[in-house]
PDB file as gemmi writes it, atoms N, CA and C in Angstrom:
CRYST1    1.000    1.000    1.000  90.00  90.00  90.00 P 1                      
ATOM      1  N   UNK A   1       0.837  -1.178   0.000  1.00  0.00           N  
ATOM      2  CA  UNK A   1       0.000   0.000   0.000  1.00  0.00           C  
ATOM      3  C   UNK A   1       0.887   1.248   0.000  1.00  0.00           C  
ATOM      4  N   UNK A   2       0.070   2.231  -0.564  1.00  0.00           N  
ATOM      5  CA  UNK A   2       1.110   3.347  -0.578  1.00  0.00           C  
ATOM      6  C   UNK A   2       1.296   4.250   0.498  1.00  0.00           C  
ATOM      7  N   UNK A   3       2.467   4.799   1.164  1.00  0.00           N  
ATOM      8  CA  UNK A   3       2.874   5.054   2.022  1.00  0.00           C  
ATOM      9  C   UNK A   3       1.750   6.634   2.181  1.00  0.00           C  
ATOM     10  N   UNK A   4       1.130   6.976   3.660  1.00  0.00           N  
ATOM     11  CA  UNK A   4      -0.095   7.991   3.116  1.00  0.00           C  
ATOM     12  C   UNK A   4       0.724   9.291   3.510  1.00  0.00           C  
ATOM     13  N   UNK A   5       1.924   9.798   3.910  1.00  0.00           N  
ATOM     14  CA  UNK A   5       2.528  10.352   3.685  1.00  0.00           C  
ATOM     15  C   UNK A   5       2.852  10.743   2.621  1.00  0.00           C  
ATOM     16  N   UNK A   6       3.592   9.970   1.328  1.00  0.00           N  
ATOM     17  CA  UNK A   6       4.087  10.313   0.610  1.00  0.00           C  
ATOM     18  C   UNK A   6       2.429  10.747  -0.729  1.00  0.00           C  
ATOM     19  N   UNK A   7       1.461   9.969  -0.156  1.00  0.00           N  
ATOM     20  CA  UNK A   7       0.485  10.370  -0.631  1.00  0.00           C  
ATOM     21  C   UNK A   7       0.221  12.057  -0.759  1.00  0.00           C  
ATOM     22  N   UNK A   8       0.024  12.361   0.640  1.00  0.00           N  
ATOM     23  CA  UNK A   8      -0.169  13.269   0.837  1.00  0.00           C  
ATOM     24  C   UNK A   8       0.519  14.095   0.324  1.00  0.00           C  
ATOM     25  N   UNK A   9       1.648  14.087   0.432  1.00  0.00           N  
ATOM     26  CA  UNK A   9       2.887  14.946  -0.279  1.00  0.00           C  
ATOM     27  C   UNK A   9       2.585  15.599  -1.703  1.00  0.00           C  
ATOM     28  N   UNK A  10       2.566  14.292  -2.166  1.00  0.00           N  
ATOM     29  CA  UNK A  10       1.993  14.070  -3.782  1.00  0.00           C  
ATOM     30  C   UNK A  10       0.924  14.450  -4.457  1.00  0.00           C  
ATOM     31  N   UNK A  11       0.189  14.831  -3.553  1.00  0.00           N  
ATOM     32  CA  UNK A  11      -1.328  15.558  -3.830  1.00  0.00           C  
ATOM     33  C   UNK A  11      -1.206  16.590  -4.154  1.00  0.00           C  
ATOM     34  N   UNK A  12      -0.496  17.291  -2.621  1.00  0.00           N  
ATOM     35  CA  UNK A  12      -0.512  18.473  -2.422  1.00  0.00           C  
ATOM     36  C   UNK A  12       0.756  19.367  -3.584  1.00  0.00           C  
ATOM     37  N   UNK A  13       2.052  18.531  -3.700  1.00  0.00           N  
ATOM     38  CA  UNK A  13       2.566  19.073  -5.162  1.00  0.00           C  
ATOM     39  C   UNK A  13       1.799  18.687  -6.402  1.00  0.00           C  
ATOM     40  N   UNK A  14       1.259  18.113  -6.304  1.00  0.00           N  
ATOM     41  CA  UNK A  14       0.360  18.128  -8.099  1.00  0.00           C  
ATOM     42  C   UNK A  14      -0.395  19.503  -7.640  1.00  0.00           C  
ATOM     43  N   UNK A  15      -1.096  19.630  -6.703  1.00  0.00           N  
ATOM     44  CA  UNK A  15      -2.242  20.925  -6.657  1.00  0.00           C  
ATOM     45  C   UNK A  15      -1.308  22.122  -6.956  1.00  0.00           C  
ATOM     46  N   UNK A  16      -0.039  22.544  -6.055  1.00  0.00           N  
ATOM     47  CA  UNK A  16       0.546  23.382  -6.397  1.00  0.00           C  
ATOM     48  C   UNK A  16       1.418  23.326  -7.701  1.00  0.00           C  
ATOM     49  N   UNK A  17       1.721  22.388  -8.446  1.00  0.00           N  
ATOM     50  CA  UNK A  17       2.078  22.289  -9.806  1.00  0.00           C  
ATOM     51  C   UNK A  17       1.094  22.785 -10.975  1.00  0.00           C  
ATOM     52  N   UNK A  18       0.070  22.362 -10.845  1.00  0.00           N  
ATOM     53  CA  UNK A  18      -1.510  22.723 -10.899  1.00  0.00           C  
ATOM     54  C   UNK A  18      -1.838  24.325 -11.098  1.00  0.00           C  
ATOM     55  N   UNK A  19      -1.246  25.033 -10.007  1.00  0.00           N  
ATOM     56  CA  UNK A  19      -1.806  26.211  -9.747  1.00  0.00           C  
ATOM     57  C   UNK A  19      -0.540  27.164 -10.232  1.00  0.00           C  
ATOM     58  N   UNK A  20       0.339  26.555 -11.007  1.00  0.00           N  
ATOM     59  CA  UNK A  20       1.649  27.143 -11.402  1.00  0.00           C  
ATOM     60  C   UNK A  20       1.788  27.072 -12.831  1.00  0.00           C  
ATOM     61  N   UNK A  21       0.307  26.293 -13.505  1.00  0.00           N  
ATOM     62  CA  UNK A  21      -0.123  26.051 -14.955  1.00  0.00           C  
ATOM     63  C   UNK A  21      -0.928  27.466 -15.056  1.00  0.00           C  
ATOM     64  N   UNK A  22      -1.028  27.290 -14.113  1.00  0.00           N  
ATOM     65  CA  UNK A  22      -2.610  28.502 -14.051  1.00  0.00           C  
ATOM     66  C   UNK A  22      -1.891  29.794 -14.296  1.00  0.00           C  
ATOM     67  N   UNK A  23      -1.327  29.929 -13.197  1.00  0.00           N  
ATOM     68  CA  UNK A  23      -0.431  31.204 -13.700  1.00  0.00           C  
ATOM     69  C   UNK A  23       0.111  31.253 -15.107  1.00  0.00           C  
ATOM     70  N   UNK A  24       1.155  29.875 -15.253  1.00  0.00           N  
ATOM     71  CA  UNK A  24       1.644  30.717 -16.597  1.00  0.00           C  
ATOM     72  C   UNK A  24       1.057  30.882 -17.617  1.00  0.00           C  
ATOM     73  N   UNK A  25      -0.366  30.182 -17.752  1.00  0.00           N  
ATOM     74  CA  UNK A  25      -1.507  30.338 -18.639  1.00  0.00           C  
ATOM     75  C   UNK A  25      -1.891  32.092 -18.448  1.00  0.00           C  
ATOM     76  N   UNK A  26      -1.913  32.282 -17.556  1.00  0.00           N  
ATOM     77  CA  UNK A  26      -2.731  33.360 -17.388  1.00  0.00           C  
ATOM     78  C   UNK A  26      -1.661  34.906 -17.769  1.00  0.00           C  
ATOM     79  N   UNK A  27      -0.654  34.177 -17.830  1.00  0.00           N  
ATOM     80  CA  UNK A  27       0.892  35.459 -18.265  1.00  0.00           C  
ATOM     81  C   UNK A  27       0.584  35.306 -19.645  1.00  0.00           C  
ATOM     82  N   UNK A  28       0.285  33.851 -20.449  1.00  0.00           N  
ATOM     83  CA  UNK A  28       0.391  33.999 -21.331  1.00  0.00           C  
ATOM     84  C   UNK A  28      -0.688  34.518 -22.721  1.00  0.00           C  
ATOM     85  N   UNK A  29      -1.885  34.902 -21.750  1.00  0.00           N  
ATOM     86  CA  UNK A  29      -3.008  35.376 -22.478  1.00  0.00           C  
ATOM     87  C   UNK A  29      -3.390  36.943 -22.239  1.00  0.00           C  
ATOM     88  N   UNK A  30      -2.286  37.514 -21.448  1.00  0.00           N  
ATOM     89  CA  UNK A  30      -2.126  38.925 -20.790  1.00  0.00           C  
ATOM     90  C   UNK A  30      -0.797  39.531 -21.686  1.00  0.00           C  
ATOM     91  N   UNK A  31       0.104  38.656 -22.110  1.00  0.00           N  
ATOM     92  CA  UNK A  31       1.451  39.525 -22.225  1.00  0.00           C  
ATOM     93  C   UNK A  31       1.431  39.179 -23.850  1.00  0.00           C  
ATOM     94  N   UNK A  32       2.239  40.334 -24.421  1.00  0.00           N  
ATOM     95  CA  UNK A  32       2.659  39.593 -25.937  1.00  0.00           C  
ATOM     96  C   UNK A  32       4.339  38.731 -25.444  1.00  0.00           C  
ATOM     97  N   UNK A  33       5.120  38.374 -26.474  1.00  0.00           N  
ATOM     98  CA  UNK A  33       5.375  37.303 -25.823  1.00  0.00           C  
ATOM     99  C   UNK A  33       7.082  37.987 -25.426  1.00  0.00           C  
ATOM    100  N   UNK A  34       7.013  39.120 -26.488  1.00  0.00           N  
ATOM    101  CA  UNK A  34       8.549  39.657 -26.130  1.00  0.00           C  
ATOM    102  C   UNK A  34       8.098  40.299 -24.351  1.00  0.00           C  
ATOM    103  N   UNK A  35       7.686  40.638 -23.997  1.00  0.00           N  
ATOM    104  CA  UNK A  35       7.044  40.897 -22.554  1.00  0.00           C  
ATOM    105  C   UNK A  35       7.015  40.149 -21.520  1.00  0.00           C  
ATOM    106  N   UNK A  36       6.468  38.728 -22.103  1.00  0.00           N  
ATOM    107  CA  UNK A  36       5.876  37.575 -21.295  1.00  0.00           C  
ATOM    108  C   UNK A  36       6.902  37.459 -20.162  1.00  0.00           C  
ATOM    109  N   UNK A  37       7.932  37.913 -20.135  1.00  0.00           N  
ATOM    110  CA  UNK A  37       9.151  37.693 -19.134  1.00  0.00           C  
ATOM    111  C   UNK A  37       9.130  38.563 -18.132  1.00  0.00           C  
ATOM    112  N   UNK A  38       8.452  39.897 -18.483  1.00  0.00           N  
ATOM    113  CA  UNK A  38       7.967  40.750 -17.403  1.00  0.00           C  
ATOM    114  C   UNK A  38       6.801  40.800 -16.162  1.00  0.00           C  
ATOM    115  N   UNK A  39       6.009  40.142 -16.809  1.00  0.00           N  
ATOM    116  CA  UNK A  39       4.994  39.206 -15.884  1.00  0.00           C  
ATOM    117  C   UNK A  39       5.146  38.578 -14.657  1.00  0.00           C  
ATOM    118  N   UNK A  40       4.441  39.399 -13.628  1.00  0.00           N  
ATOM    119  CA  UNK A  40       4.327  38.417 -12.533  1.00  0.00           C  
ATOM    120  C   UNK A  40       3.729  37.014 -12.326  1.00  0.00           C  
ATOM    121  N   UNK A  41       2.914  37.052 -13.094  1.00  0.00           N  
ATOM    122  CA  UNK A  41       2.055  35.637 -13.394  1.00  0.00           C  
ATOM    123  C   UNK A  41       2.987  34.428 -13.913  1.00  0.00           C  
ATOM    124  N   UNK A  42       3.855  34.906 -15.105  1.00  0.00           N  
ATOM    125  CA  UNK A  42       4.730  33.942 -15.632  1.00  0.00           C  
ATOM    126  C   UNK A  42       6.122  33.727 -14.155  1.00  0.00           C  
ATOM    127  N   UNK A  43       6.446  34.215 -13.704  1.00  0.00           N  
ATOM    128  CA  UNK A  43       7.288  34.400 -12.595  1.00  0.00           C  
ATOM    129  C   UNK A  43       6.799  33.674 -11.156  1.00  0.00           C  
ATOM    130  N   UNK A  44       5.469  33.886 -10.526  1.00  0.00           N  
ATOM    131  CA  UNK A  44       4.586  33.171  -9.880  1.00  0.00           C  
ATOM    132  C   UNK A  44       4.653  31.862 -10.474  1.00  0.00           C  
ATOM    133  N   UNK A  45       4.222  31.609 -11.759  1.00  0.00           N  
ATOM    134  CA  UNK A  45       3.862  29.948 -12.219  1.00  0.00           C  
ATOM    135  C   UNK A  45       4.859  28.959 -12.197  1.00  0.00           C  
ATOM    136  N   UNK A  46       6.599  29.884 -12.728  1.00  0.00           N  
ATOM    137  CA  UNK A  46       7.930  29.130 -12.242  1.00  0.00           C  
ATOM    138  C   UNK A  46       8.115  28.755 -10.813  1.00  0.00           C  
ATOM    139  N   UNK A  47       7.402  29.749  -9.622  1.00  0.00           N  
ATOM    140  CA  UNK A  47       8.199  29.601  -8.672  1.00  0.00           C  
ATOM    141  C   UNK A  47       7.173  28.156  -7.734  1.00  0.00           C  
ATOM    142  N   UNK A  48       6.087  28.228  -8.129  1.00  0.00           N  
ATOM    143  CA  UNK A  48       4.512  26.975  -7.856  1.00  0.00           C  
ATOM    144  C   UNK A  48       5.429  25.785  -8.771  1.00  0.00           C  
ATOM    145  N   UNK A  49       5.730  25.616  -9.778  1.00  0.00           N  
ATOM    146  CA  UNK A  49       6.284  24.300 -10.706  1.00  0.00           C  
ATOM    147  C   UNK A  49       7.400  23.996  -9.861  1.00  0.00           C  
ATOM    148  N   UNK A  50       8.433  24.801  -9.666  1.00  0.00           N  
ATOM    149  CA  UNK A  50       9.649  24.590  -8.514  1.00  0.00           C  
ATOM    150  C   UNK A  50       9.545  24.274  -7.452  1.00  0.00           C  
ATOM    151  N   UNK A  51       8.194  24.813  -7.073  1.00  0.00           N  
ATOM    152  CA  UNK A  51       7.559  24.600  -5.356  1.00  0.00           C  
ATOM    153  C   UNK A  51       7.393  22.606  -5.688  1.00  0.00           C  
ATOM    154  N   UNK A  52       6.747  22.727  -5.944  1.00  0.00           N  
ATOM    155  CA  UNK A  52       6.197  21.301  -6.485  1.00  0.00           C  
ATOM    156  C   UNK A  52       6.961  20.150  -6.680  1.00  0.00           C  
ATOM    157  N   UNK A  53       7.940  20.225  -7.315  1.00  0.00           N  
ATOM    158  CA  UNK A  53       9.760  19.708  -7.315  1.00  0.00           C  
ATOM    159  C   UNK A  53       9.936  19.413  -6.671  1.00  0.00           C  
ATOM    160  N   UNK A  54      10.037  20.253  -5.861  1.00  0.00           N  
ATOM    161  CA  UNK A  54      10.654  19.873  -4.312  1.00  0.00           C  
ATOM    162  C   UNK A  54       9.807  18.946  -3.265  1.00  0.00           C  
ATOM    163  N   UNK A  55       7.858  19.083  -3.614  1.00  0.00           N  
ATOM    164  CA  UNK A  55       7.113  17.965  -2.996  1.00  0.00           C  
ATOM    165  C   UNK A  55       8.085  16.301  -3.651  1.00  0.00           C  
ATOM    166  N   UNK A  56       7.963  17.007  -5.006  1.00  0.00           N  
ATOM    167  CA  UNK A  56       7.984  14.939  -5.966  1.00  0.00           C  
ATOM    168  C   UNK A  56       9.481  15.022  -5.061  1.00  0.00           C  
ATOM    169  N   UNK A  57      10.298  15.149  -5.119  1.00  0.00           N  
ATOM    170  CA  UNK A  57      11.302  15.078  -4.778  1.00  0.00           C  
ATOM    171  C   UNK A  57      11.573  14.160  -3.377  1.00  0.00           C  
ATOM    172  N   UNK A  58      10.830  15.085  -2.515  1.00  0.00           N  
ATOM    173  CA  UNK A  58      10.504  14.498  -1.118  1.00  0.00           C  
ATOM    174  C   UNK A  58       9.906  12.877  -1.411  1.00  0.00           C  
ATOM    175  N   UNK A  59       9.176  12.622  -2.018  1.00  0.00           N  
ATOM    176  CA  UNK A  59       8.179  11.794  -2.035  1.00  0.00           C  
ATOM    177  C   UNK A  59       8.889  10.803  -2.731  1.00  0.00           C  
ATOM    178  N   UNK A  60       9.491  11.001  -3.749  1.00  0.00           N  
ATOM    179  CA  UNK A  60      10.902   9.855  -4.468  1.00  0.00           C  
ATOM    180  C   UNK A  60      11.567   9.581  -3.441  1.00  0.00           C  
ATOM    181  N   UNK A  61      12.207  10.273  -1.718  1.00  0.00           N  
ATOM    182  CA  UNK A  61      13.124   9.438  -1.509  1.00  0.00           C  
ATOM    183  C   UNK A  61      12.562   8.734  -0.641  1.00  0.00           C  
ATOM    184  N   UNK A  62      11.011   8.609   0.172  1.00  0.00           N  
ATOM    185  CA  UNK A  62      10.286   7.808   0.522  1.00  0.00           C  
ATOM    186  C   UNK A  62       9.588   6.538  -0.321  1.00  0.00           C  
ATOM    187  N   UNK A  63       9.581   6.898  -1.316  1.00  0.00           N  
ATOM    188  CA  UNK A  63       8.262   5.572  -1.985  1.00  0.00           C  
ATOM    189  C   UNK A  63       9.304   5.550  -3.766  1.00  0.00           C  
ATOM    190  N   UNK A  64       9.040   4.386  -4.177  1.00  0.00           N  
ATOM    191  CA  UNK A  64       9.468   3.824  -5.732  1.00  0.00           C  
ATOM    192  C   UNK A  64       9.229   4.971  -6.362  1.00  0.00           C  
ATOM    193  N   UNK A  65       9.891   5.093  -7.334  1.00  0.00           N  
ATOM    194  CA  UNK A  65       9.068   6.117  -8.687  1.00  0.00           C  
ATOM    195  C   UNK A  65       8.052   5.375  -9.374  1.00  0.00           C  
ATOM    196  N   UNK A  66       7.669   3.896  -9.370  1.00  0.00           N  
ATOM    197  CA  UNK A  66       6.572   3.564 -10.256  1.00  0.00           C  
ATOM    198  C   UNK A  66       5.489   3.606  -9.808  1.00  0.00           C  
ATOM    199  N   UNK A  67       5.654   4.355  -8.419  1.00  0.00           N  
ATOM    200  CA  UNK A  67       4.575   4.458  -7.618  1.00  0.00           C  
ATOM    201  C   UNK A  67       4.032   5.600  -7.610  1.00  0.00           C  
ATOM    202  N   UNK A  68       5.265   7.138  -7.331  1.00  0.00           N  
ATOM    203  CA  UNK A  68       4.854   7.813  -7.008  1.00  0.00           C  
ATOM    204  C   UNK A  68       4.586   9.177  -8.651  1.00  0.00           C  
ATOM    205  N   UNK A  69       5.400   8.514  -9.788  1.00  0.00           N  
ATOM    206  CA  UNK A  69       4.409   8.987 -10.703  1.00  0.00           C  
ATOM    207  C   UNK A  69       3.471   8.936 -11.482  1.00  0.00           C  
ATOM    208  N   UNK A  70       3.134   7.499 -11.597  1.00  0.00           N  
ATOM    209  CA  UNK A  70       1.775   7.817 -11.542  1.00  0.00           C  
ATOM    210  C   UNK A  70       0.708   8.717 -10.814  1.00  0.00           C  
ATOM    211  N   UNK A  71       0.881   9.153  -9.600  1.00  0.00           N  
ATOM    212  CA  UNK A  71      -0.067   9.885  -8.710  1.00  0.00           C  
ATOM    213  C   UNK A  71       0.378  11.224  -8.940  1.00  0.00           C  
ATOM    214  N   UNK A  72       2.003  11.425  -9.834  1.00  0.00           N  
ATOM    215  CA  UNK A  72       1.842  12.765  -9.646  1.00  0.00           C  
ATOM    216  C   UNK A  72       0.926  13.466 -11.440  1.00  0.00           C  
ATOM    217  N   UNK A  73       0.565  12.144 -12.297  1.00  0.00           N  
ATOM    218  CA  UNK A  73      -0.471  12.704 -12.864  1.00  0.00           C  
ATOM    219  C   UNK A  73      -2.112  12.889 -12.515  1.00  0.00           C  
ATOM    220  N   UNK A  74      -2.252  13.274 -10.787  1.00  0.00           N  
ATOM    221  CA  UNK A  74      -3.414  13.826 -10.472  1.00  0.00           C  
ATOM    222  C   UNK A  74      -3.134  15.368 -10.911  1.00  0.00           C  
ATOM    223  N   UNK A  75      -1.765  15.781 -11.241  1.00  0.00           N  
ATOM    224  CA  UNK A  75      -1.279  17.068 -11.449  1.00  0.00           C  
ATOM    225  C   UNK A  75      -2.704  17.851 -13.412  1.00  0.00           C  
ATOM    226  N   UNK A  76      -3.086  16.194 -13.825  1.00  0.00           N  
ATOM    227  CA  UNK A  76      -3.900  16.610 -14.819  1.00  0.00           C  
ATOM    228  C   UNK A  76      -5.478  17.080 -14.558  1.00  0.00           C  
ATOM    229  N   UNK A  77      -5.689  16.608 -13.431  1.00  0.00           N  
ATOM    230  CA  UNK A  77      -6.891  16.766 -12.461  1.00  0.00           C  
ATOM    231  C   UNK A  77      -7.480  17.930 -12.219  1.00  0.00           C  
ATOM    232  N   UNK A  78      -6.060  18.901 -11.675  1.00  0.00           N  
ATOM    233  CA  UNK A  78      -6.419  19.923 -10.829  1.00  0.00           C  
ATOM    234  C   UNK A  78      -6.019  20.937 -12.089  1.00  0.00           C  
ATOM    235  N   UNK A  79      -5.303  20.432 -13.041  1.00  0.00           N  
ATOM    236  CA  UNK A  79      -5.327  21.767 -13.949  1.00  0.00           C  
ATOM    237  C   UNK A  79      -6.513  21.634 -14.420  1.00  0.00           C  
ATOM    238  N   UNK A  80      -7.436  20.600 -14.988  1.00  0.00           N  
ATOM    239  CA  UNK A  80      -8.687  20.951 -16.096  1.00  0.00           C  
ATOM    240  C   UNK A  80      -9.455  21.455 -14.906  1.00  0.00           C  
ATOM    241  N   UNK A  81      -9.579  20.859 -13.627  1.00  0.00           N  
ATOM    242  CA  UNK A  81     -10.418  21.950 -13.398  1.00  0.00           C  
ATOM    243  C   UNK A  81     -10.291  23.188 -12.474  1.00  0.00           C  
ATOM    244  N   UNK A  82      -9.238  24.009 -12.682  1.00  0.00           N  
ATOM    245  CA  UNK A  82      -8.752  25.376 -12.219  1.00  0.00           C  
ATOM    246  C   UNK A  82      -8.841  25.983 -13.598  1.00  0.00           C  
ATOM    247  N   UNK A  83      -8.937  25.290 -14.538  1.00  0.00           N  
ATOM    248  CA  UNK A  83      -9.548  26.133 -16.114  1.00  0.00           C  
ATOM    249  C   UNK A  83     -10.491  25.892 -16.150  1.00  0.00           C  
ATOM    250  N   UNK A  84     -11.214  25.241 -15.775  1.00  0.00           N  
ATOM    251  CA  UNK A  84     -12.854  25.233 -16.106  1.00  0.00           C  
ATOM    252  C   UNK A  84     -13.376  26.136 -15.157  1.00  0.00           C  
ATOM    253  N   UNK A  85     -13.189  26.249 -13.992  1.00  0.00           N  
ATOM    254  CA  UNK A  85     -13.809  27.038 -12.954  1.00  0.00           C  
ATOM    255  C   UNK A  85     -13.189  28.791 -13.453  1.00  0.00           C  
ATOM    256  N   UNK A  86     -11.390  29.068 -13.514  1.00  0.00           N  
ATOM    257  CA  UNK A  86     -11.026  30.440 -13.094  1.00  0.00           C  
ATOM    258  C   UNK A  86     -10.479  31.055 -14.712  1.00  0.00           C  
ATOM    259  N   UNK A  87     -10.341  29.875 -16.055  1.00  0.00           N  
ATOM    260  CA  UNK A  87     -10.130  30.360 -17.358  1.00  0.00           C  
ATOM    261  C   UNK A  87     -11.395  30.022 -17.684  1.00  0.00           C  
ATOM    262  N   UNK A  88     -12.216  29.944 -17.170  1.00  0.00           N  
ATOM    263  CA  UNK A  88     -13.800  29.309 -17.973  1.00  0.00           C  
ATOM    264  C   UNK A  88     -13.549  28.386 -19.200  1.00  0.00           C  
ATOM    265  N   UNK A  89     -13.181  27.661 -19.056  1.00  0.00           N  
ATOM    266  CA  UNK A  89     -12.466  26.842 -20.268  1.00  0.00           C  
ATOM    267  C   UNK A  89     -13.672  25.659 -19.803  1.00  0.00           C  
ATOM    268  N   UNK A  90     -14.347  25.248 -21.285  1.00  0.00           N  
ATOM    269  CA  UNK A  90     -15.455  24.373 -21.304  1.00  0.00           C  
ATOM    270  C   UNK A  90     -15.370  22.820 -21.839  1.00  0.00           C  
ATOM    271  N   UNK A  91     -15.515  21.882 -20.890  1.00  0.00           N  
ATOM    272  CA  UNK A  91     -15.212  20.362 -21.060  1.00  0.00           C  
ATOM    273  C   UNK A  91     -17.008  19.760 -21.506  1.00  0.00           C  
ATOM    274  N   UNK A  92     -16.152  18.730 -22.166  1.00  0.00           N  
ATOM    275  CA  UNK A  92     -16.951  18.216 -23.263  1.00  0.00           C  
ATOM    276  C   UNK A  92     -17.301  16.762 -22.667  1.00  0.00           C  
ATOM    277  N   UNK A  93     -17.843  15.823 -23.268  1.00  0.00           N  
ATOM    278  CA  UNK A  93     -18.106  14.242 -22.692  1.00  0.00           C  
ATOM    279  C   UNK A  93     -16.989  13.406 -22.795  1.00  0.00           C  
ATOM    280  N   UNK A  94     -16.149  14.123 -23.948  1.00  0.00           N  
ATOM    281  CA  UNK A  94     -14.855  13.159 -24.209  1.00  0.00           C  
ATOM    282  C   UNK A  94     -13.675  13.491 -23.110  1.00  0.00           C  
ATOM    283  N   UNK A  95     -13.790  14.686 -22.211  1.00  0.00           N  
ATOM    284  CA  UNK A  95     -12.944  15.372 -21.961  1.00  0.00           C  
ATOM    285  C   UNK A  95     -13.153  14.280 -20.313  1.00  0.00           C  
ATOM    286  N   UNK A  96     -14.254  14.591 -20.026  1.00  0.00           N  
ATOM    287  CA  UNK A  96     -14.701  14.018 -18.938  1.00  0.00           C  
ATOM    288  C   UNK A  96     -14.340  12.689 -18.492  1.00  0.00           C  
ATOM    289  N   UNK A  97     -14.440  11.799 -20.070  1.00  0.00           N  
ATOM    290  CA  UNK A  97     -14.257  10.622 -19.694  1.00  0.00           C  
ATOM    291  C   UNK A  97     -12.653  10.604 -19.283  1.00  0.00           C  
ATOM    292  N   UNK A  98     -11.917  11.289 -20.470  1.00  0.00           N  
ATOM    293  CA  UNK A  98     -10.528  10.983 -20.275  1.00  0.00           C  
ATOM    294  C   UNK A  98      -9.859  11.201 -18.393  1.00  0.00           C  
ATOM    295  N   UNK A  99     -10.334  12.325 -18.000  1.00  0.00           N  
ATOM    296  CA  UNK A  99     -10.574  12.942 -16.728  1.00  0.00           C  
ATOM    297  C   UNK A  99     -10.404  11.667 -15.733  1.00  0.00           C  
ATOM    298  N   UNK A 100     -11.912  10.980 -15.850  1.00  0.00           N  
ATOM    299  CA  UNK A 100     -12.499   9.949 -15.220  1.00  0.00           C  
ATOM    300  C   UNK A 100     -11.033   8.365 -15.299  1.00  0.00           C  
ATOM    301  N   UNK A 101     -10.354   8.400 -16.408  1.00  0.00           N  
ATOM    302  CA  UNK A 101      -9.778   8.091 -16.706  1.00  0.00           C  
ATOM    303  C   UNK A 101      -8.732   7.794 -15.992  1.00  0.00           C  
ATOM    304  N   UNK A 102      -8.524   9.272 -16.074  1.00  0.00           N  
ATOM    305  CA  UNK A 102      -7.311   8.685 -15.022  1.00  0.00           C  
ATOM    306  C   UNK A 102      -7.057   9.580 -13.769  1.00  0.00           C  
ATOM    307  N   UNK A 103      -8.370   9.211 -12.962  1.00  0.00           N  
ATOM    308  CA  UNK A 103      -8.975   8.993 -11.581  1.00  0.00           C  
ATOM    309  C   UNK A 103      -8.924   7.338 -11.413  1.00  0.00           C  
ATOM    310  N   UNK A 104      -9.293   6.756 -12.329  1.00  0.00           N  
ATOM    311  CA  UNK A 104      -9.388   5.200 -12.152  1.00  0.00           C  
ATOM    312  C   UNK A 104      -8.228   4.773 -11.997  1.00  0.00           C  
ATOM    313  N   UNK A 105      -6.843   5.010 -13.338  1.00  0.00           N  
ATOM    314  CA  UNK A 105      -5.825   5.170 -13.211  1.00  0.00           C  
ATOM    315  C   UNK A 105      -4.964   4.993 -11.990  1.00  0.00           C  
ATOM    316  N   UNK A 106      -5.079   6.591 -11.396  1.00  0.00           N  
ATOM    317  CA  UNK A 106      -4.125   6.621 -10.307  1.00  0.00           C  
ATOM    318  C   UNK A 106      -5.283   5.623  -8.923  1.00  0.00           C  
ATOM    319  N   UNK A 107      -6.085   5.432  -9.137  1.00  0.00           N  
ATOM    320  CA  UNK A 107      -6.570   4.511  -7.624  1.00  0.00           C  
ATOM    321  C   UNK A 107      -6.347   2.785  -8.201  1.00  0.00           C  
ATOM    322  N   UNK A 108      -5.987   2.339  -9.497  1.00  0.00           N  
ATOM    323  CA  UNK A 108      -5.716   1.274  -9.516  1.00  0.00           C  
ATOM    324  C   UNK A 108      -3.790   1.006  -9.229  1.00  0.00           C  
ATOM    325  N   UNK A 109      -3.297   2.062  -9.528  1.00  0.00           N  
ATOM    326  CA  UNK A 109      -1.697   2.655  -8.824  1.00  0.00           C  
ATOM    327  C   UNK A 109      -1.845   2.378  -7.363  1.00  0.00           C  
ATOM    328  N   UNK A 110      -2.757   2.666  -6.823  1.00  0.00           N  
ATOM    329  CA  UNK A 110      -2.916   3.170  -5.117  1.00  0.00           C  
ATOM    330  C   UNK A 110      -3.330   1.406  -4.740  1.00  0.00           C  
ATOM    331  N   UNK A 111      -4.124   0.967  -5.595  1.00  0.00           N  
ATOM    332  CA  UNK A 111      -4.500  -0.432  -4.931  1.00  0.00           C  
ATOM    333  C   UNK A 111      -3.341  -1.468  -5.452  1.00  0.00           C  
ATOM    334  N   UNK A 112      -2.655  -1.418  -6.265  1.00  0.00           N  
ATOM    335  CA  UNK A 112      -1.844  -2.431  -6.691  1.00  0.00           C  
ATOM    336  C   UNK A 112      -0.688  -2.051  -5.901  1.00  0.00           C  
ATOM    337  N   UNK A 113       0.069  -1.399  -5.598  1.00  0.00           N  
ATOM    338  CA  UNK A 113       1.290  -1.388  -4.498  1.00  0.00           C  
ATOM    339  C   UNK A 113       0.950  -1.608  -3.174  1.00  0.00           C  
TER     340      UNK A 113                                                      
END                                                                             
């Protein structure tokens, strides 16, 4: 079973990996691109992706890597929906399933170790 520490860990850097998409999405629909470097948003979204690093990181020297990345693609989770809710970005039936996908995914990861 997977260690619920490193679980936890792993959550919580996908969310903040997550929220470091968001930003640089959001630099990149604000700035033209010779600019884009001036942006706090793009600057914020490096320093959330780096933040995040340092969770997987933690969490590699506790638990396997065949363990712990799979779970760190819940990191696809929390981006579709921090764009659906704060870019209004609109999901479809196909989108959903894929979603659903791999929710099943990472809990058949969680039950097989």
């Amino acid at each position: 079973m997977v260690n619920l520490l490193v679980l936890v860990i792993v959550l919580v850097g996908s969310f903040i990996g997550a929220f470091g998409t968001l930003m640089i999405k959001k630099s990149t629909s604000h700035y033209p691109f010779l600019k884009l470097f001036k942006s706090s948003f793009l600057w914020l979204g490096f320093f959330f992706y780096g933040l995040s690093t340092l969770f997987y990181i933690f969490a590699l020297r506790k638990e396997e890597l065949s363990i712990v990345y799979p779970l760190v693609s819940t990191t696809y989770i929390w981006t579709t929906l921090f764009s659906v809710k704060y870019l209004k970005e609109e999901m479809d039936l196909w989108k959903w399933i894929g979603l659903s996908g791999i929710i099943v995914g990472v809990i058949f990861v969680g039950l097989g170790s």
